[in-house]
C-alpha positions as CSV (number, residue, x, y, z in Angstrom):
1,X,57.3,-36.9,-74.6
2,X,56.0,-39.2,-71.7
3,X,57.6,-42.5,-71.8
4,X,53.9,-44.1,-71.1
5,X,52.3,-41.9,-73.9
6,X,54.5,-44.0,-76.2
7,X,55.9,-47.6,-76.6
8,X,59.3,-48.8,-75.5
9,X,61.2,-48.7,-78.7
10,X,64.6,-50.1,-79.9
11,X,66.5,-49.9,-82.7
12,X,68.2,-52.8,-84.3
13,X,70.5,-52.6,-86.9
14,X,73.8,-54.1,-88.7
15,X,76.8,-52.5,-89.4
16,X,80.3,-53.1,-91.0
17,X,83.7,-52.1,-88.5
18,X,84.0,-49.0,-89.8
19,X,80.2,-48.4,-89.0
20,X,78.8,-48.6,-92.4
21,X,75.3,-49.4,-93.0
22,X,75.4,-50.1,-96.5
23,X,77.9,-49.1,-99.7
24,X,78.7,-45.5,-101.0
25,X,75.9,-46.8,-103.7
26,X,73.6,-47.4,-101.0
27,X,73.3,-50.6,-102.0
28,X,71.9,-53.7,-99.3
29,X,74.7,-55.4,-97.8
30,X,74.7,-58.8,-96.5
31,X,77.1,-58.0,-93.4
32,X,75.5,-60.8,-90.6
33,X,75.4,-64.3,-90.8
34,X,72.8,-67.1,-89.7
35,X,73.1,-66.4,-86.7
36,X,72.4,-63.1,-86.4
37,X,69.2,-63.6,-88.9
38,X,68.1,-65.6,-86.5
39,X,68.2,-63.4,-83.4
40,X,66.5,-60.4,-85.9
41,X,63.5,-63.1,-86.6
42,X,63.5,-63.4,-82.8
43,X,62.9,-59.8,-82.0
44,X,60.7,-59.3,-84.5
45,X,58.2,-62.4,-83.1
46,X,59.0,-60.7,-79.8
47,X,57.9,-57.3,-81.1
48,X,53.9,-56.1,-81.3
49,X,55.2,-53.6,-84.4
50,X,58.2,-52.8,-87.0
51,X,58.8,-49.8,-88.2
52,X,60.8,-48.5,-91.5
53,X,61.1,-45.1,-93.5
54,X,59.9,-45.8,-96.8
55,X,63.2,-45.6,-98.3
56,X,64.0,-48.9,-97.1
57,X,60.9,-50.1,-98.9
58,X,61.7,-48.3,-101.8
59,X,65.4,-49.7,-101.8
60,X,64.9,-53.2,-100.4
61,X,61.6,-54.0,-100.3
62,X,61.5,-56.3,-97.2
63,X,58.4,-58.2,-96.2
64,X,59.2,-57.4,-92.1
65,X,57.6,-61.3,-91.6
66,X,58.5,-63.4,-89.2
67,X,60.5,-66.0,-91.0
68,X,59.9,-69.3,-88.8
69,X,56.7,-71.2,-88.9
70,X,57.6,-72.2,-85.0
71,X,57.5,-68.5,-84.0
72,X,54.6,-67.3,-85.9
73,X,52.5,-70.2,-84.5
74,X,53.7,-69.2,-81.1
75,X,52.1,-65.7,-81.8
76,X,48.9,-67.6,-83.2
77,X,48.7,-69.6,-79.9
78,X,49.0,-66.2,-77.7
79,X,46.0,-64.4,-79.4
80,X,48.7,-62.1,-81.4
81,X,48.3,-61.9,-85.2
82,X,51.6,-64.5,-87.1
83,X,53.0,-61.4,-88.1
84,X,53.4,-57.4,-86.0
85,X,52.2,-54.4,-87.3
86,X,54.3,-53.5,-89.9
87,X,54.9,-49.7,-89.9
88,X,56.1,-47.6,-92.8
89,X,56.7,-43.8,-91.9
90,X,55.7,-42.4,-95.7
91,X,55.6,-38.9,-95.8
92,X,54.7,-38.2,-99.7
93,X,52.6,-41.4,-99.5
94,X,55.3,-43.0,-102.0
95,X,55.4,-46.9,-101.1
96,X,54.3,-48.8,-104.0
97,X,51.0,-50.8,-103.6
98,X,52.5,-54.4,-104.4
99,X,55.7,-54.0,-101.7
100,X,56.5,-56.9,-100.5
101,X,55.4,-55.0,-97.0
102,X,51.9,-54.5,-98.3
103,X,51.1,-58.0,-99.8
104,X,53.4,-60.8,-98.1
105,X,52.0,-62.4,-94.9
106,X,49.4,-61.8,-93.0
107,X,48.6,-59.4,-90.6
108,X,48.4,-55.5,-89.9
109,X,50.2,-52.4,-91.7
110,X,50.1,-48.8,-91.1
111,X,51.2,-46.5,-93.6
112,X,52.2,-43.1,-91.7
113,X,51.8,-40.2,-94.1
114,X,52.4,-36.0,-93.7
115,X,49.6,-33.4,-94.3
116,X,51.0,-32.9,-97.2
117,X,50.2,-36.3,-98.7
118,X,47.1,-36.5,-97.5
119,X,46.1,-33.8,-100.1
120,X,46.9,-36.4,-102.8
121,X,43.4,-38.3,-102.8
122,X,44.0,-40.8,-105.1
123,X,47.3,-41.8,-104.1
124,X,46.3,-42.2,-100.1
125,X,43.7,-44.1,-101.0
126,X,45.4,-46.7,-103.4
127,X,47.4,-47.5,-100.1
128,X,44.6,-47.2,-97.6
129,X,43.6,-50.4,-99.9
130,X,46.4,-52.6,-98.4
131,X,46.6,-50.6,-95.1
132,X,45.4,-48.8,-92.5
133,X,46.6,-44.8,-93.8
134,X,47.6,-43.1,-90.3
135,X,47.9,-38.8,-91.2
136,X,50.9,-37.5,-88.5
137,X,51.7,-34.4,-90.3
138,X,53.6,-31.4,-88.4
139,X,52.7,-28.1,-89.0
140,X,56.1,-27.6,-90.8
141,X,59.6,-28.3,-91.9
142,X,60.7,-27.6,-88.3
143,X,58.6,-29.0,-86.0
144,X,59.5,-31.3,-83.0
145,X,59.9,-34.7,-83.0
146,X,59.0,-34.5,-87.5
147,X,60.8,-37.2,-89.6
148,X,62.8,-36.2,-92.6
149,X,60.8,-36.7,-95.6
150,X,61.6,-36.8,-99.8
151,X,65.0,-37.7,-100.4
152,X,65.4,-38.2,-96.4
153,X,64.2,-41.4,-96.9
154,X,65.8,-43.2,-99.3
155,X,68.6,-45.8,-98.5
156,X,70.0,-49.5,-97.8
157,X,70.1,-52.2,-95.6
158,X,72.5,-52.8,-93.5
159,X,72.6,-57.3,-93.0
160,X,70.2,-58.7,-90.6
161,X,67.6,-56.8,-90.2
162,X,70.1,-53.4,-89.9
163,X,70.0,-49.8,-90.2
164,X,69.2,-47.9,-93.5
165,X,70.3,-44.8,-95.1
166,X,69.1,-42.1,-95.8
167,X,69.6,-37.9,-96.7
168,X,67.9,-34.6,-96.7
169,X,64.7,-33.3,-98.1
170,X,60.9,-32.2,-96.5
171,X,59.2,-29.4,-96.8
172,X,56.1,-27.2,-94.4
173,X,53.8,-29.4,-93.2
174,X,55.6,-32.6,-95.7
175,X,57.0,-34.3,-92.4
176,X,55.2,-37.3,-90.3
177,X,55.6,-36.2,-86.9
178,X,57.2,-39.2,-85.2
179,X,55.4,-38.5,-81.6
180,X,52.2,-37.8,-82.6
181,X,52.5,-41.4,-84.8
182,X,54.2,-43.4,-81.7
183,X,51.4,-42.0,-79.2
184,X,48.9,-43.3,-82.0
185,X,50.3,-46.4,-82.2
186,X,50.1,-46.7,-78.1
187,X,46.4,-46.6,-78.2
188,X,46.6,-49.3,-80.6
189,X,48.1,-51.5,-78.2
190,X,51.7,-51.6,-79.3
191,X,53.8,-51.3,-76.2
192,X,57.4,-52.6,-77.9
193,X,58.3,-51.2,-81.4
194,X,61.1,-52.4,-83.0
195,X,63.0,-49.9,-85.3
196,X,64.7,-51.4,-88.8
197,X,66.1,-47.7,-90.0
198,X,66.9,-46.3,-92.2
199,X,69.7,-43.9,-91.2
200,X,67.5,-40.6,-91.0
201,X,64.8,-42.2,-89.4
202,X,66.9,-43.5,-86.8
203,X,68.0,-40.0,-86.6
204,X,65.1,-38.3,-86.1
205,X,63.9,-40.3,-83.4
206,X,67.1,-40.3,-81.1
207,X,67.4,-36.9,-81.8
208,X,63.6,-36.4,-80.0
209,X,64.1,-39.2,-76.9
210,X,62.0,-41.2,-78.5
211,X,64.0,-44.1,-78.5
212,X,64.7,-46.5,-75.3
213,X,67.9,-49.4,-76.2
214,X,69.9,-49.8,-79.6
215,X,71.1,-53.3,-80.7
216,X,74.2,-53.2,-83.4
217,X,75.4,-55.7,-84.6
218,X,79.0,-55.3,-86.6
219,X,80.3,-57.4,-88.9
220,X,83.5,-58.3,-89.8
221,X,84.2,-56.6,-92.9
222,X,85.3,-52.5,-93.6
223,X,82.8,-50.8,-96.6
224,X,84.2,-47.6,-96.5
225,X,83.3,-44.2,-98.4
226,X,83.0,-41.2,-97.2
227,X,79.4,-41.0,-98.8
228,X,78.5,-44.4,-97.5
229,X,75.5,-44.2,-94.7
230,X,75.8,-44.7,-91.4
231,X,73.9,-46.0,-87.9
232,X,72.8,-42.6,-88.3
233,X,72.5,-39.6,-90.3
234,X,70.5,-36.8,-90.3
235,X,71.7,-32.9,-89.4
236,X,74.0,-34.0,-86.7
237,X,74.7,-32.3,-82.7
238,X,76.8,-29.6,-82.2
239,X,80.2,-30.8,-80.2
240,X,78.5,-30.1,-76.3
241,X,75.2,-29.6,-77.2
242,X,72.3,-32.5,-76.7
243,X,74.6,-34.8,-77.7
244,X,73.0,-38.1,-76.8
245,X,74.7,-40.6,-74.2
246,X,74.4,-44.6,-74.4
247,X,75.0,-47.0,-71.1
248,X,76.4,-50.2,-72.9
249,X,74.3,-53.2,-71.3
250,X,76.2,-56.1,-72.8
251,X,78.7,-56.8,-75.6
252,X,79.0,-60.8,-76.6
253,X,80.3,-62.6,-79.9
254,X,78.1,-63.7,-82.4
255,X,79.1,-65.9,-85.3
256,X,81.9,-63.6,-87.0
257,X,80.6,-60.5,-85.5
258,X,80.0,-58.7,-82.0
259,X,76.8,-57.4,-80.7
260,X,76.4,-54.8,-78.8
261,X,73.4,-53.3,-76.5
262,X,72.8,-50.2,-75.5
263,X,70.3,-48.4,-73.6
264,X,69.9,-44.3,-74.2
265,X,70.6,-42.6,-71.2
266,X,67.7,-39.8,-71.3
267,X,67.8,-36.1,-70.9
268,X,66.3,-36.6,-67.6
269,X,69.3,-38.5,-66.5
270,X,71.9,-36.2,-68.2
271,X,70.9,-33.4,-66.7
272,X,71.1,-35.0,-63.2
273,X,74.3,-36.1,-64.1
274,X,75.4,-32.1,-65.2
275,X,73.9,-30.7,-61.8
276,X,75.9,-32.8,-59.8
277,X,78.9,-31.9,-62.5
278,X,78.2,-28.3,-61.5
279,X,77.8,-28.6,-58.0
280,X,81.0,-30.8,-58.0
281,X,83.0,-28.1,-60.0
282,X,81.4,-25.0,-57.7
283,X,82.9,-26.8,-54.2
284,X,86.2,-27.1,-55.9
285,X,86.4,-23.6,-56.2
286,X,85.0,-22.8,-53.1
287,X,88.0,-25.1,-51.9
């Protein structure tokens, strides 16, 4: 997909050493401090839209508000609504009407949902009640760029503002197709999208190149379990194949954690990066 048919998006997310998003329970973790908080509020008054898997909704039920009254009157004094457009990708149209994302604060939300929910009248427009109901469906369980949907999306938070969890589960034509729903939200006017998990969701967009700088922050505190969520979950690369590449573009202290950013190194650039490999390897031999 054409970096200027979507926004530039980033994920930001809070792990423990080990890399741990949340307990083997998948329960939320505090694993940041103040400060931390602090710098998540700042992305997010920084951001024109948030976006979750419902799982996190279902599991945590976070408002996505900007917390300080200094930044959302900031936002007021720009034009910009005191909150982003909070985004929940929904396949089976399953976030309850009074989430805290739904009813707290003001401004806009977008409920992404599949095809398949869609078919479910009543449901679809319960939500479309609270928010604008965006349909994204794929034309089945395994179409590009689709977002793993049922089960998929259930999971916990990882600290200040981290990553979520998440397993397995969709179904033909049960999916949100994640480019189709970020091109959409491009001709709404969102041009920076910040990414709050969970686990598969993050997965499914790194796995498409749909995703442009990860911040991680990791705490200072092991969770362990071999069940426990990660950064990311989902199906997983195969050892040399598309296996996705990160340029680290600063790693600095921050309370009694480290923060790390990355930017993704796209396929464009690995592939570059493999000719030259190739080209490298072939005058050696010629040598």
């Amino acid at each position: 997909m054409e970096k200027s048919l979507r926004p530039f998006v980033f994920i930001n997310a809070a792990t423990s050493a080990d890399g741990k998003i949340s307990t083997v329970e998948r329960r939320q973790t505090r694993i940041s401090g103040k400060e931390d908080f602090e710098r998540v509020d700042s992305l997010r008054a920084g951001s024109d839209a948030i976006m979750v898997g419902v799982g996190t909704v279902l599991a945590d039920d976070p408002s996505l508000t900007v917390k300080a009254g200094a930044r959302r009157a900031a936002r007021a004094r720009a034009g910009k609504d005191a909150n982003p457009l909070r985004v929940v990708v929904d396949s089976r149209a399953r976030t309850p009407p009074n989430a805290e994302v739904l009813c707290k604060g003001e401004g806009r939300r977008i409920i992404a949902v599949s095809e398949l929910a869609n078919a479910d009248g009543e449901r679809v427009a319960e939500l479309g009640k609270r928010a604008e109901v965006l349909v994204c469906g794929g034309s089945g369980a395994a179409e590009s760029g689709a977002a793993e949907s049922g089960a998929a999306e259930s999971g916990a938070a990882g600290g200040g503002g981290g990553g979520r969890g998440g397993g397995r589960g969709g179904g033909r034509g049960g999916k949100v197709d994640l480019g189709k729903l970020l091109a959409r939200l491009r001709q709404r006017g969102v041009e920076r999208l910040l990414v709050e998990g969970g686990a598969t969701l993050n997965w499914s967009l790194i796995s498409q190149g749909l995703v442009d700088e990860i911040f991680v922050y990791v705490g200072n505190l092991i969770l362990g379990g071999e069940d426990a969520p990660t950064l990311v979950d989902g199906a997983g690369f195969v050892a040399g194949a598309g296996v996705v590449k990160l340029e680290l573009l600063s790693a600095e202290r921050l309370g009694e954690g480290v923060l790390l950013k990355w930017r993704v190194v796209s396929e464009g650039e690995r592939e570059k990066v493999r000719g030259k490999e190739g080209s490298a390897a072939q005058s050696g031999r010629k040598a």
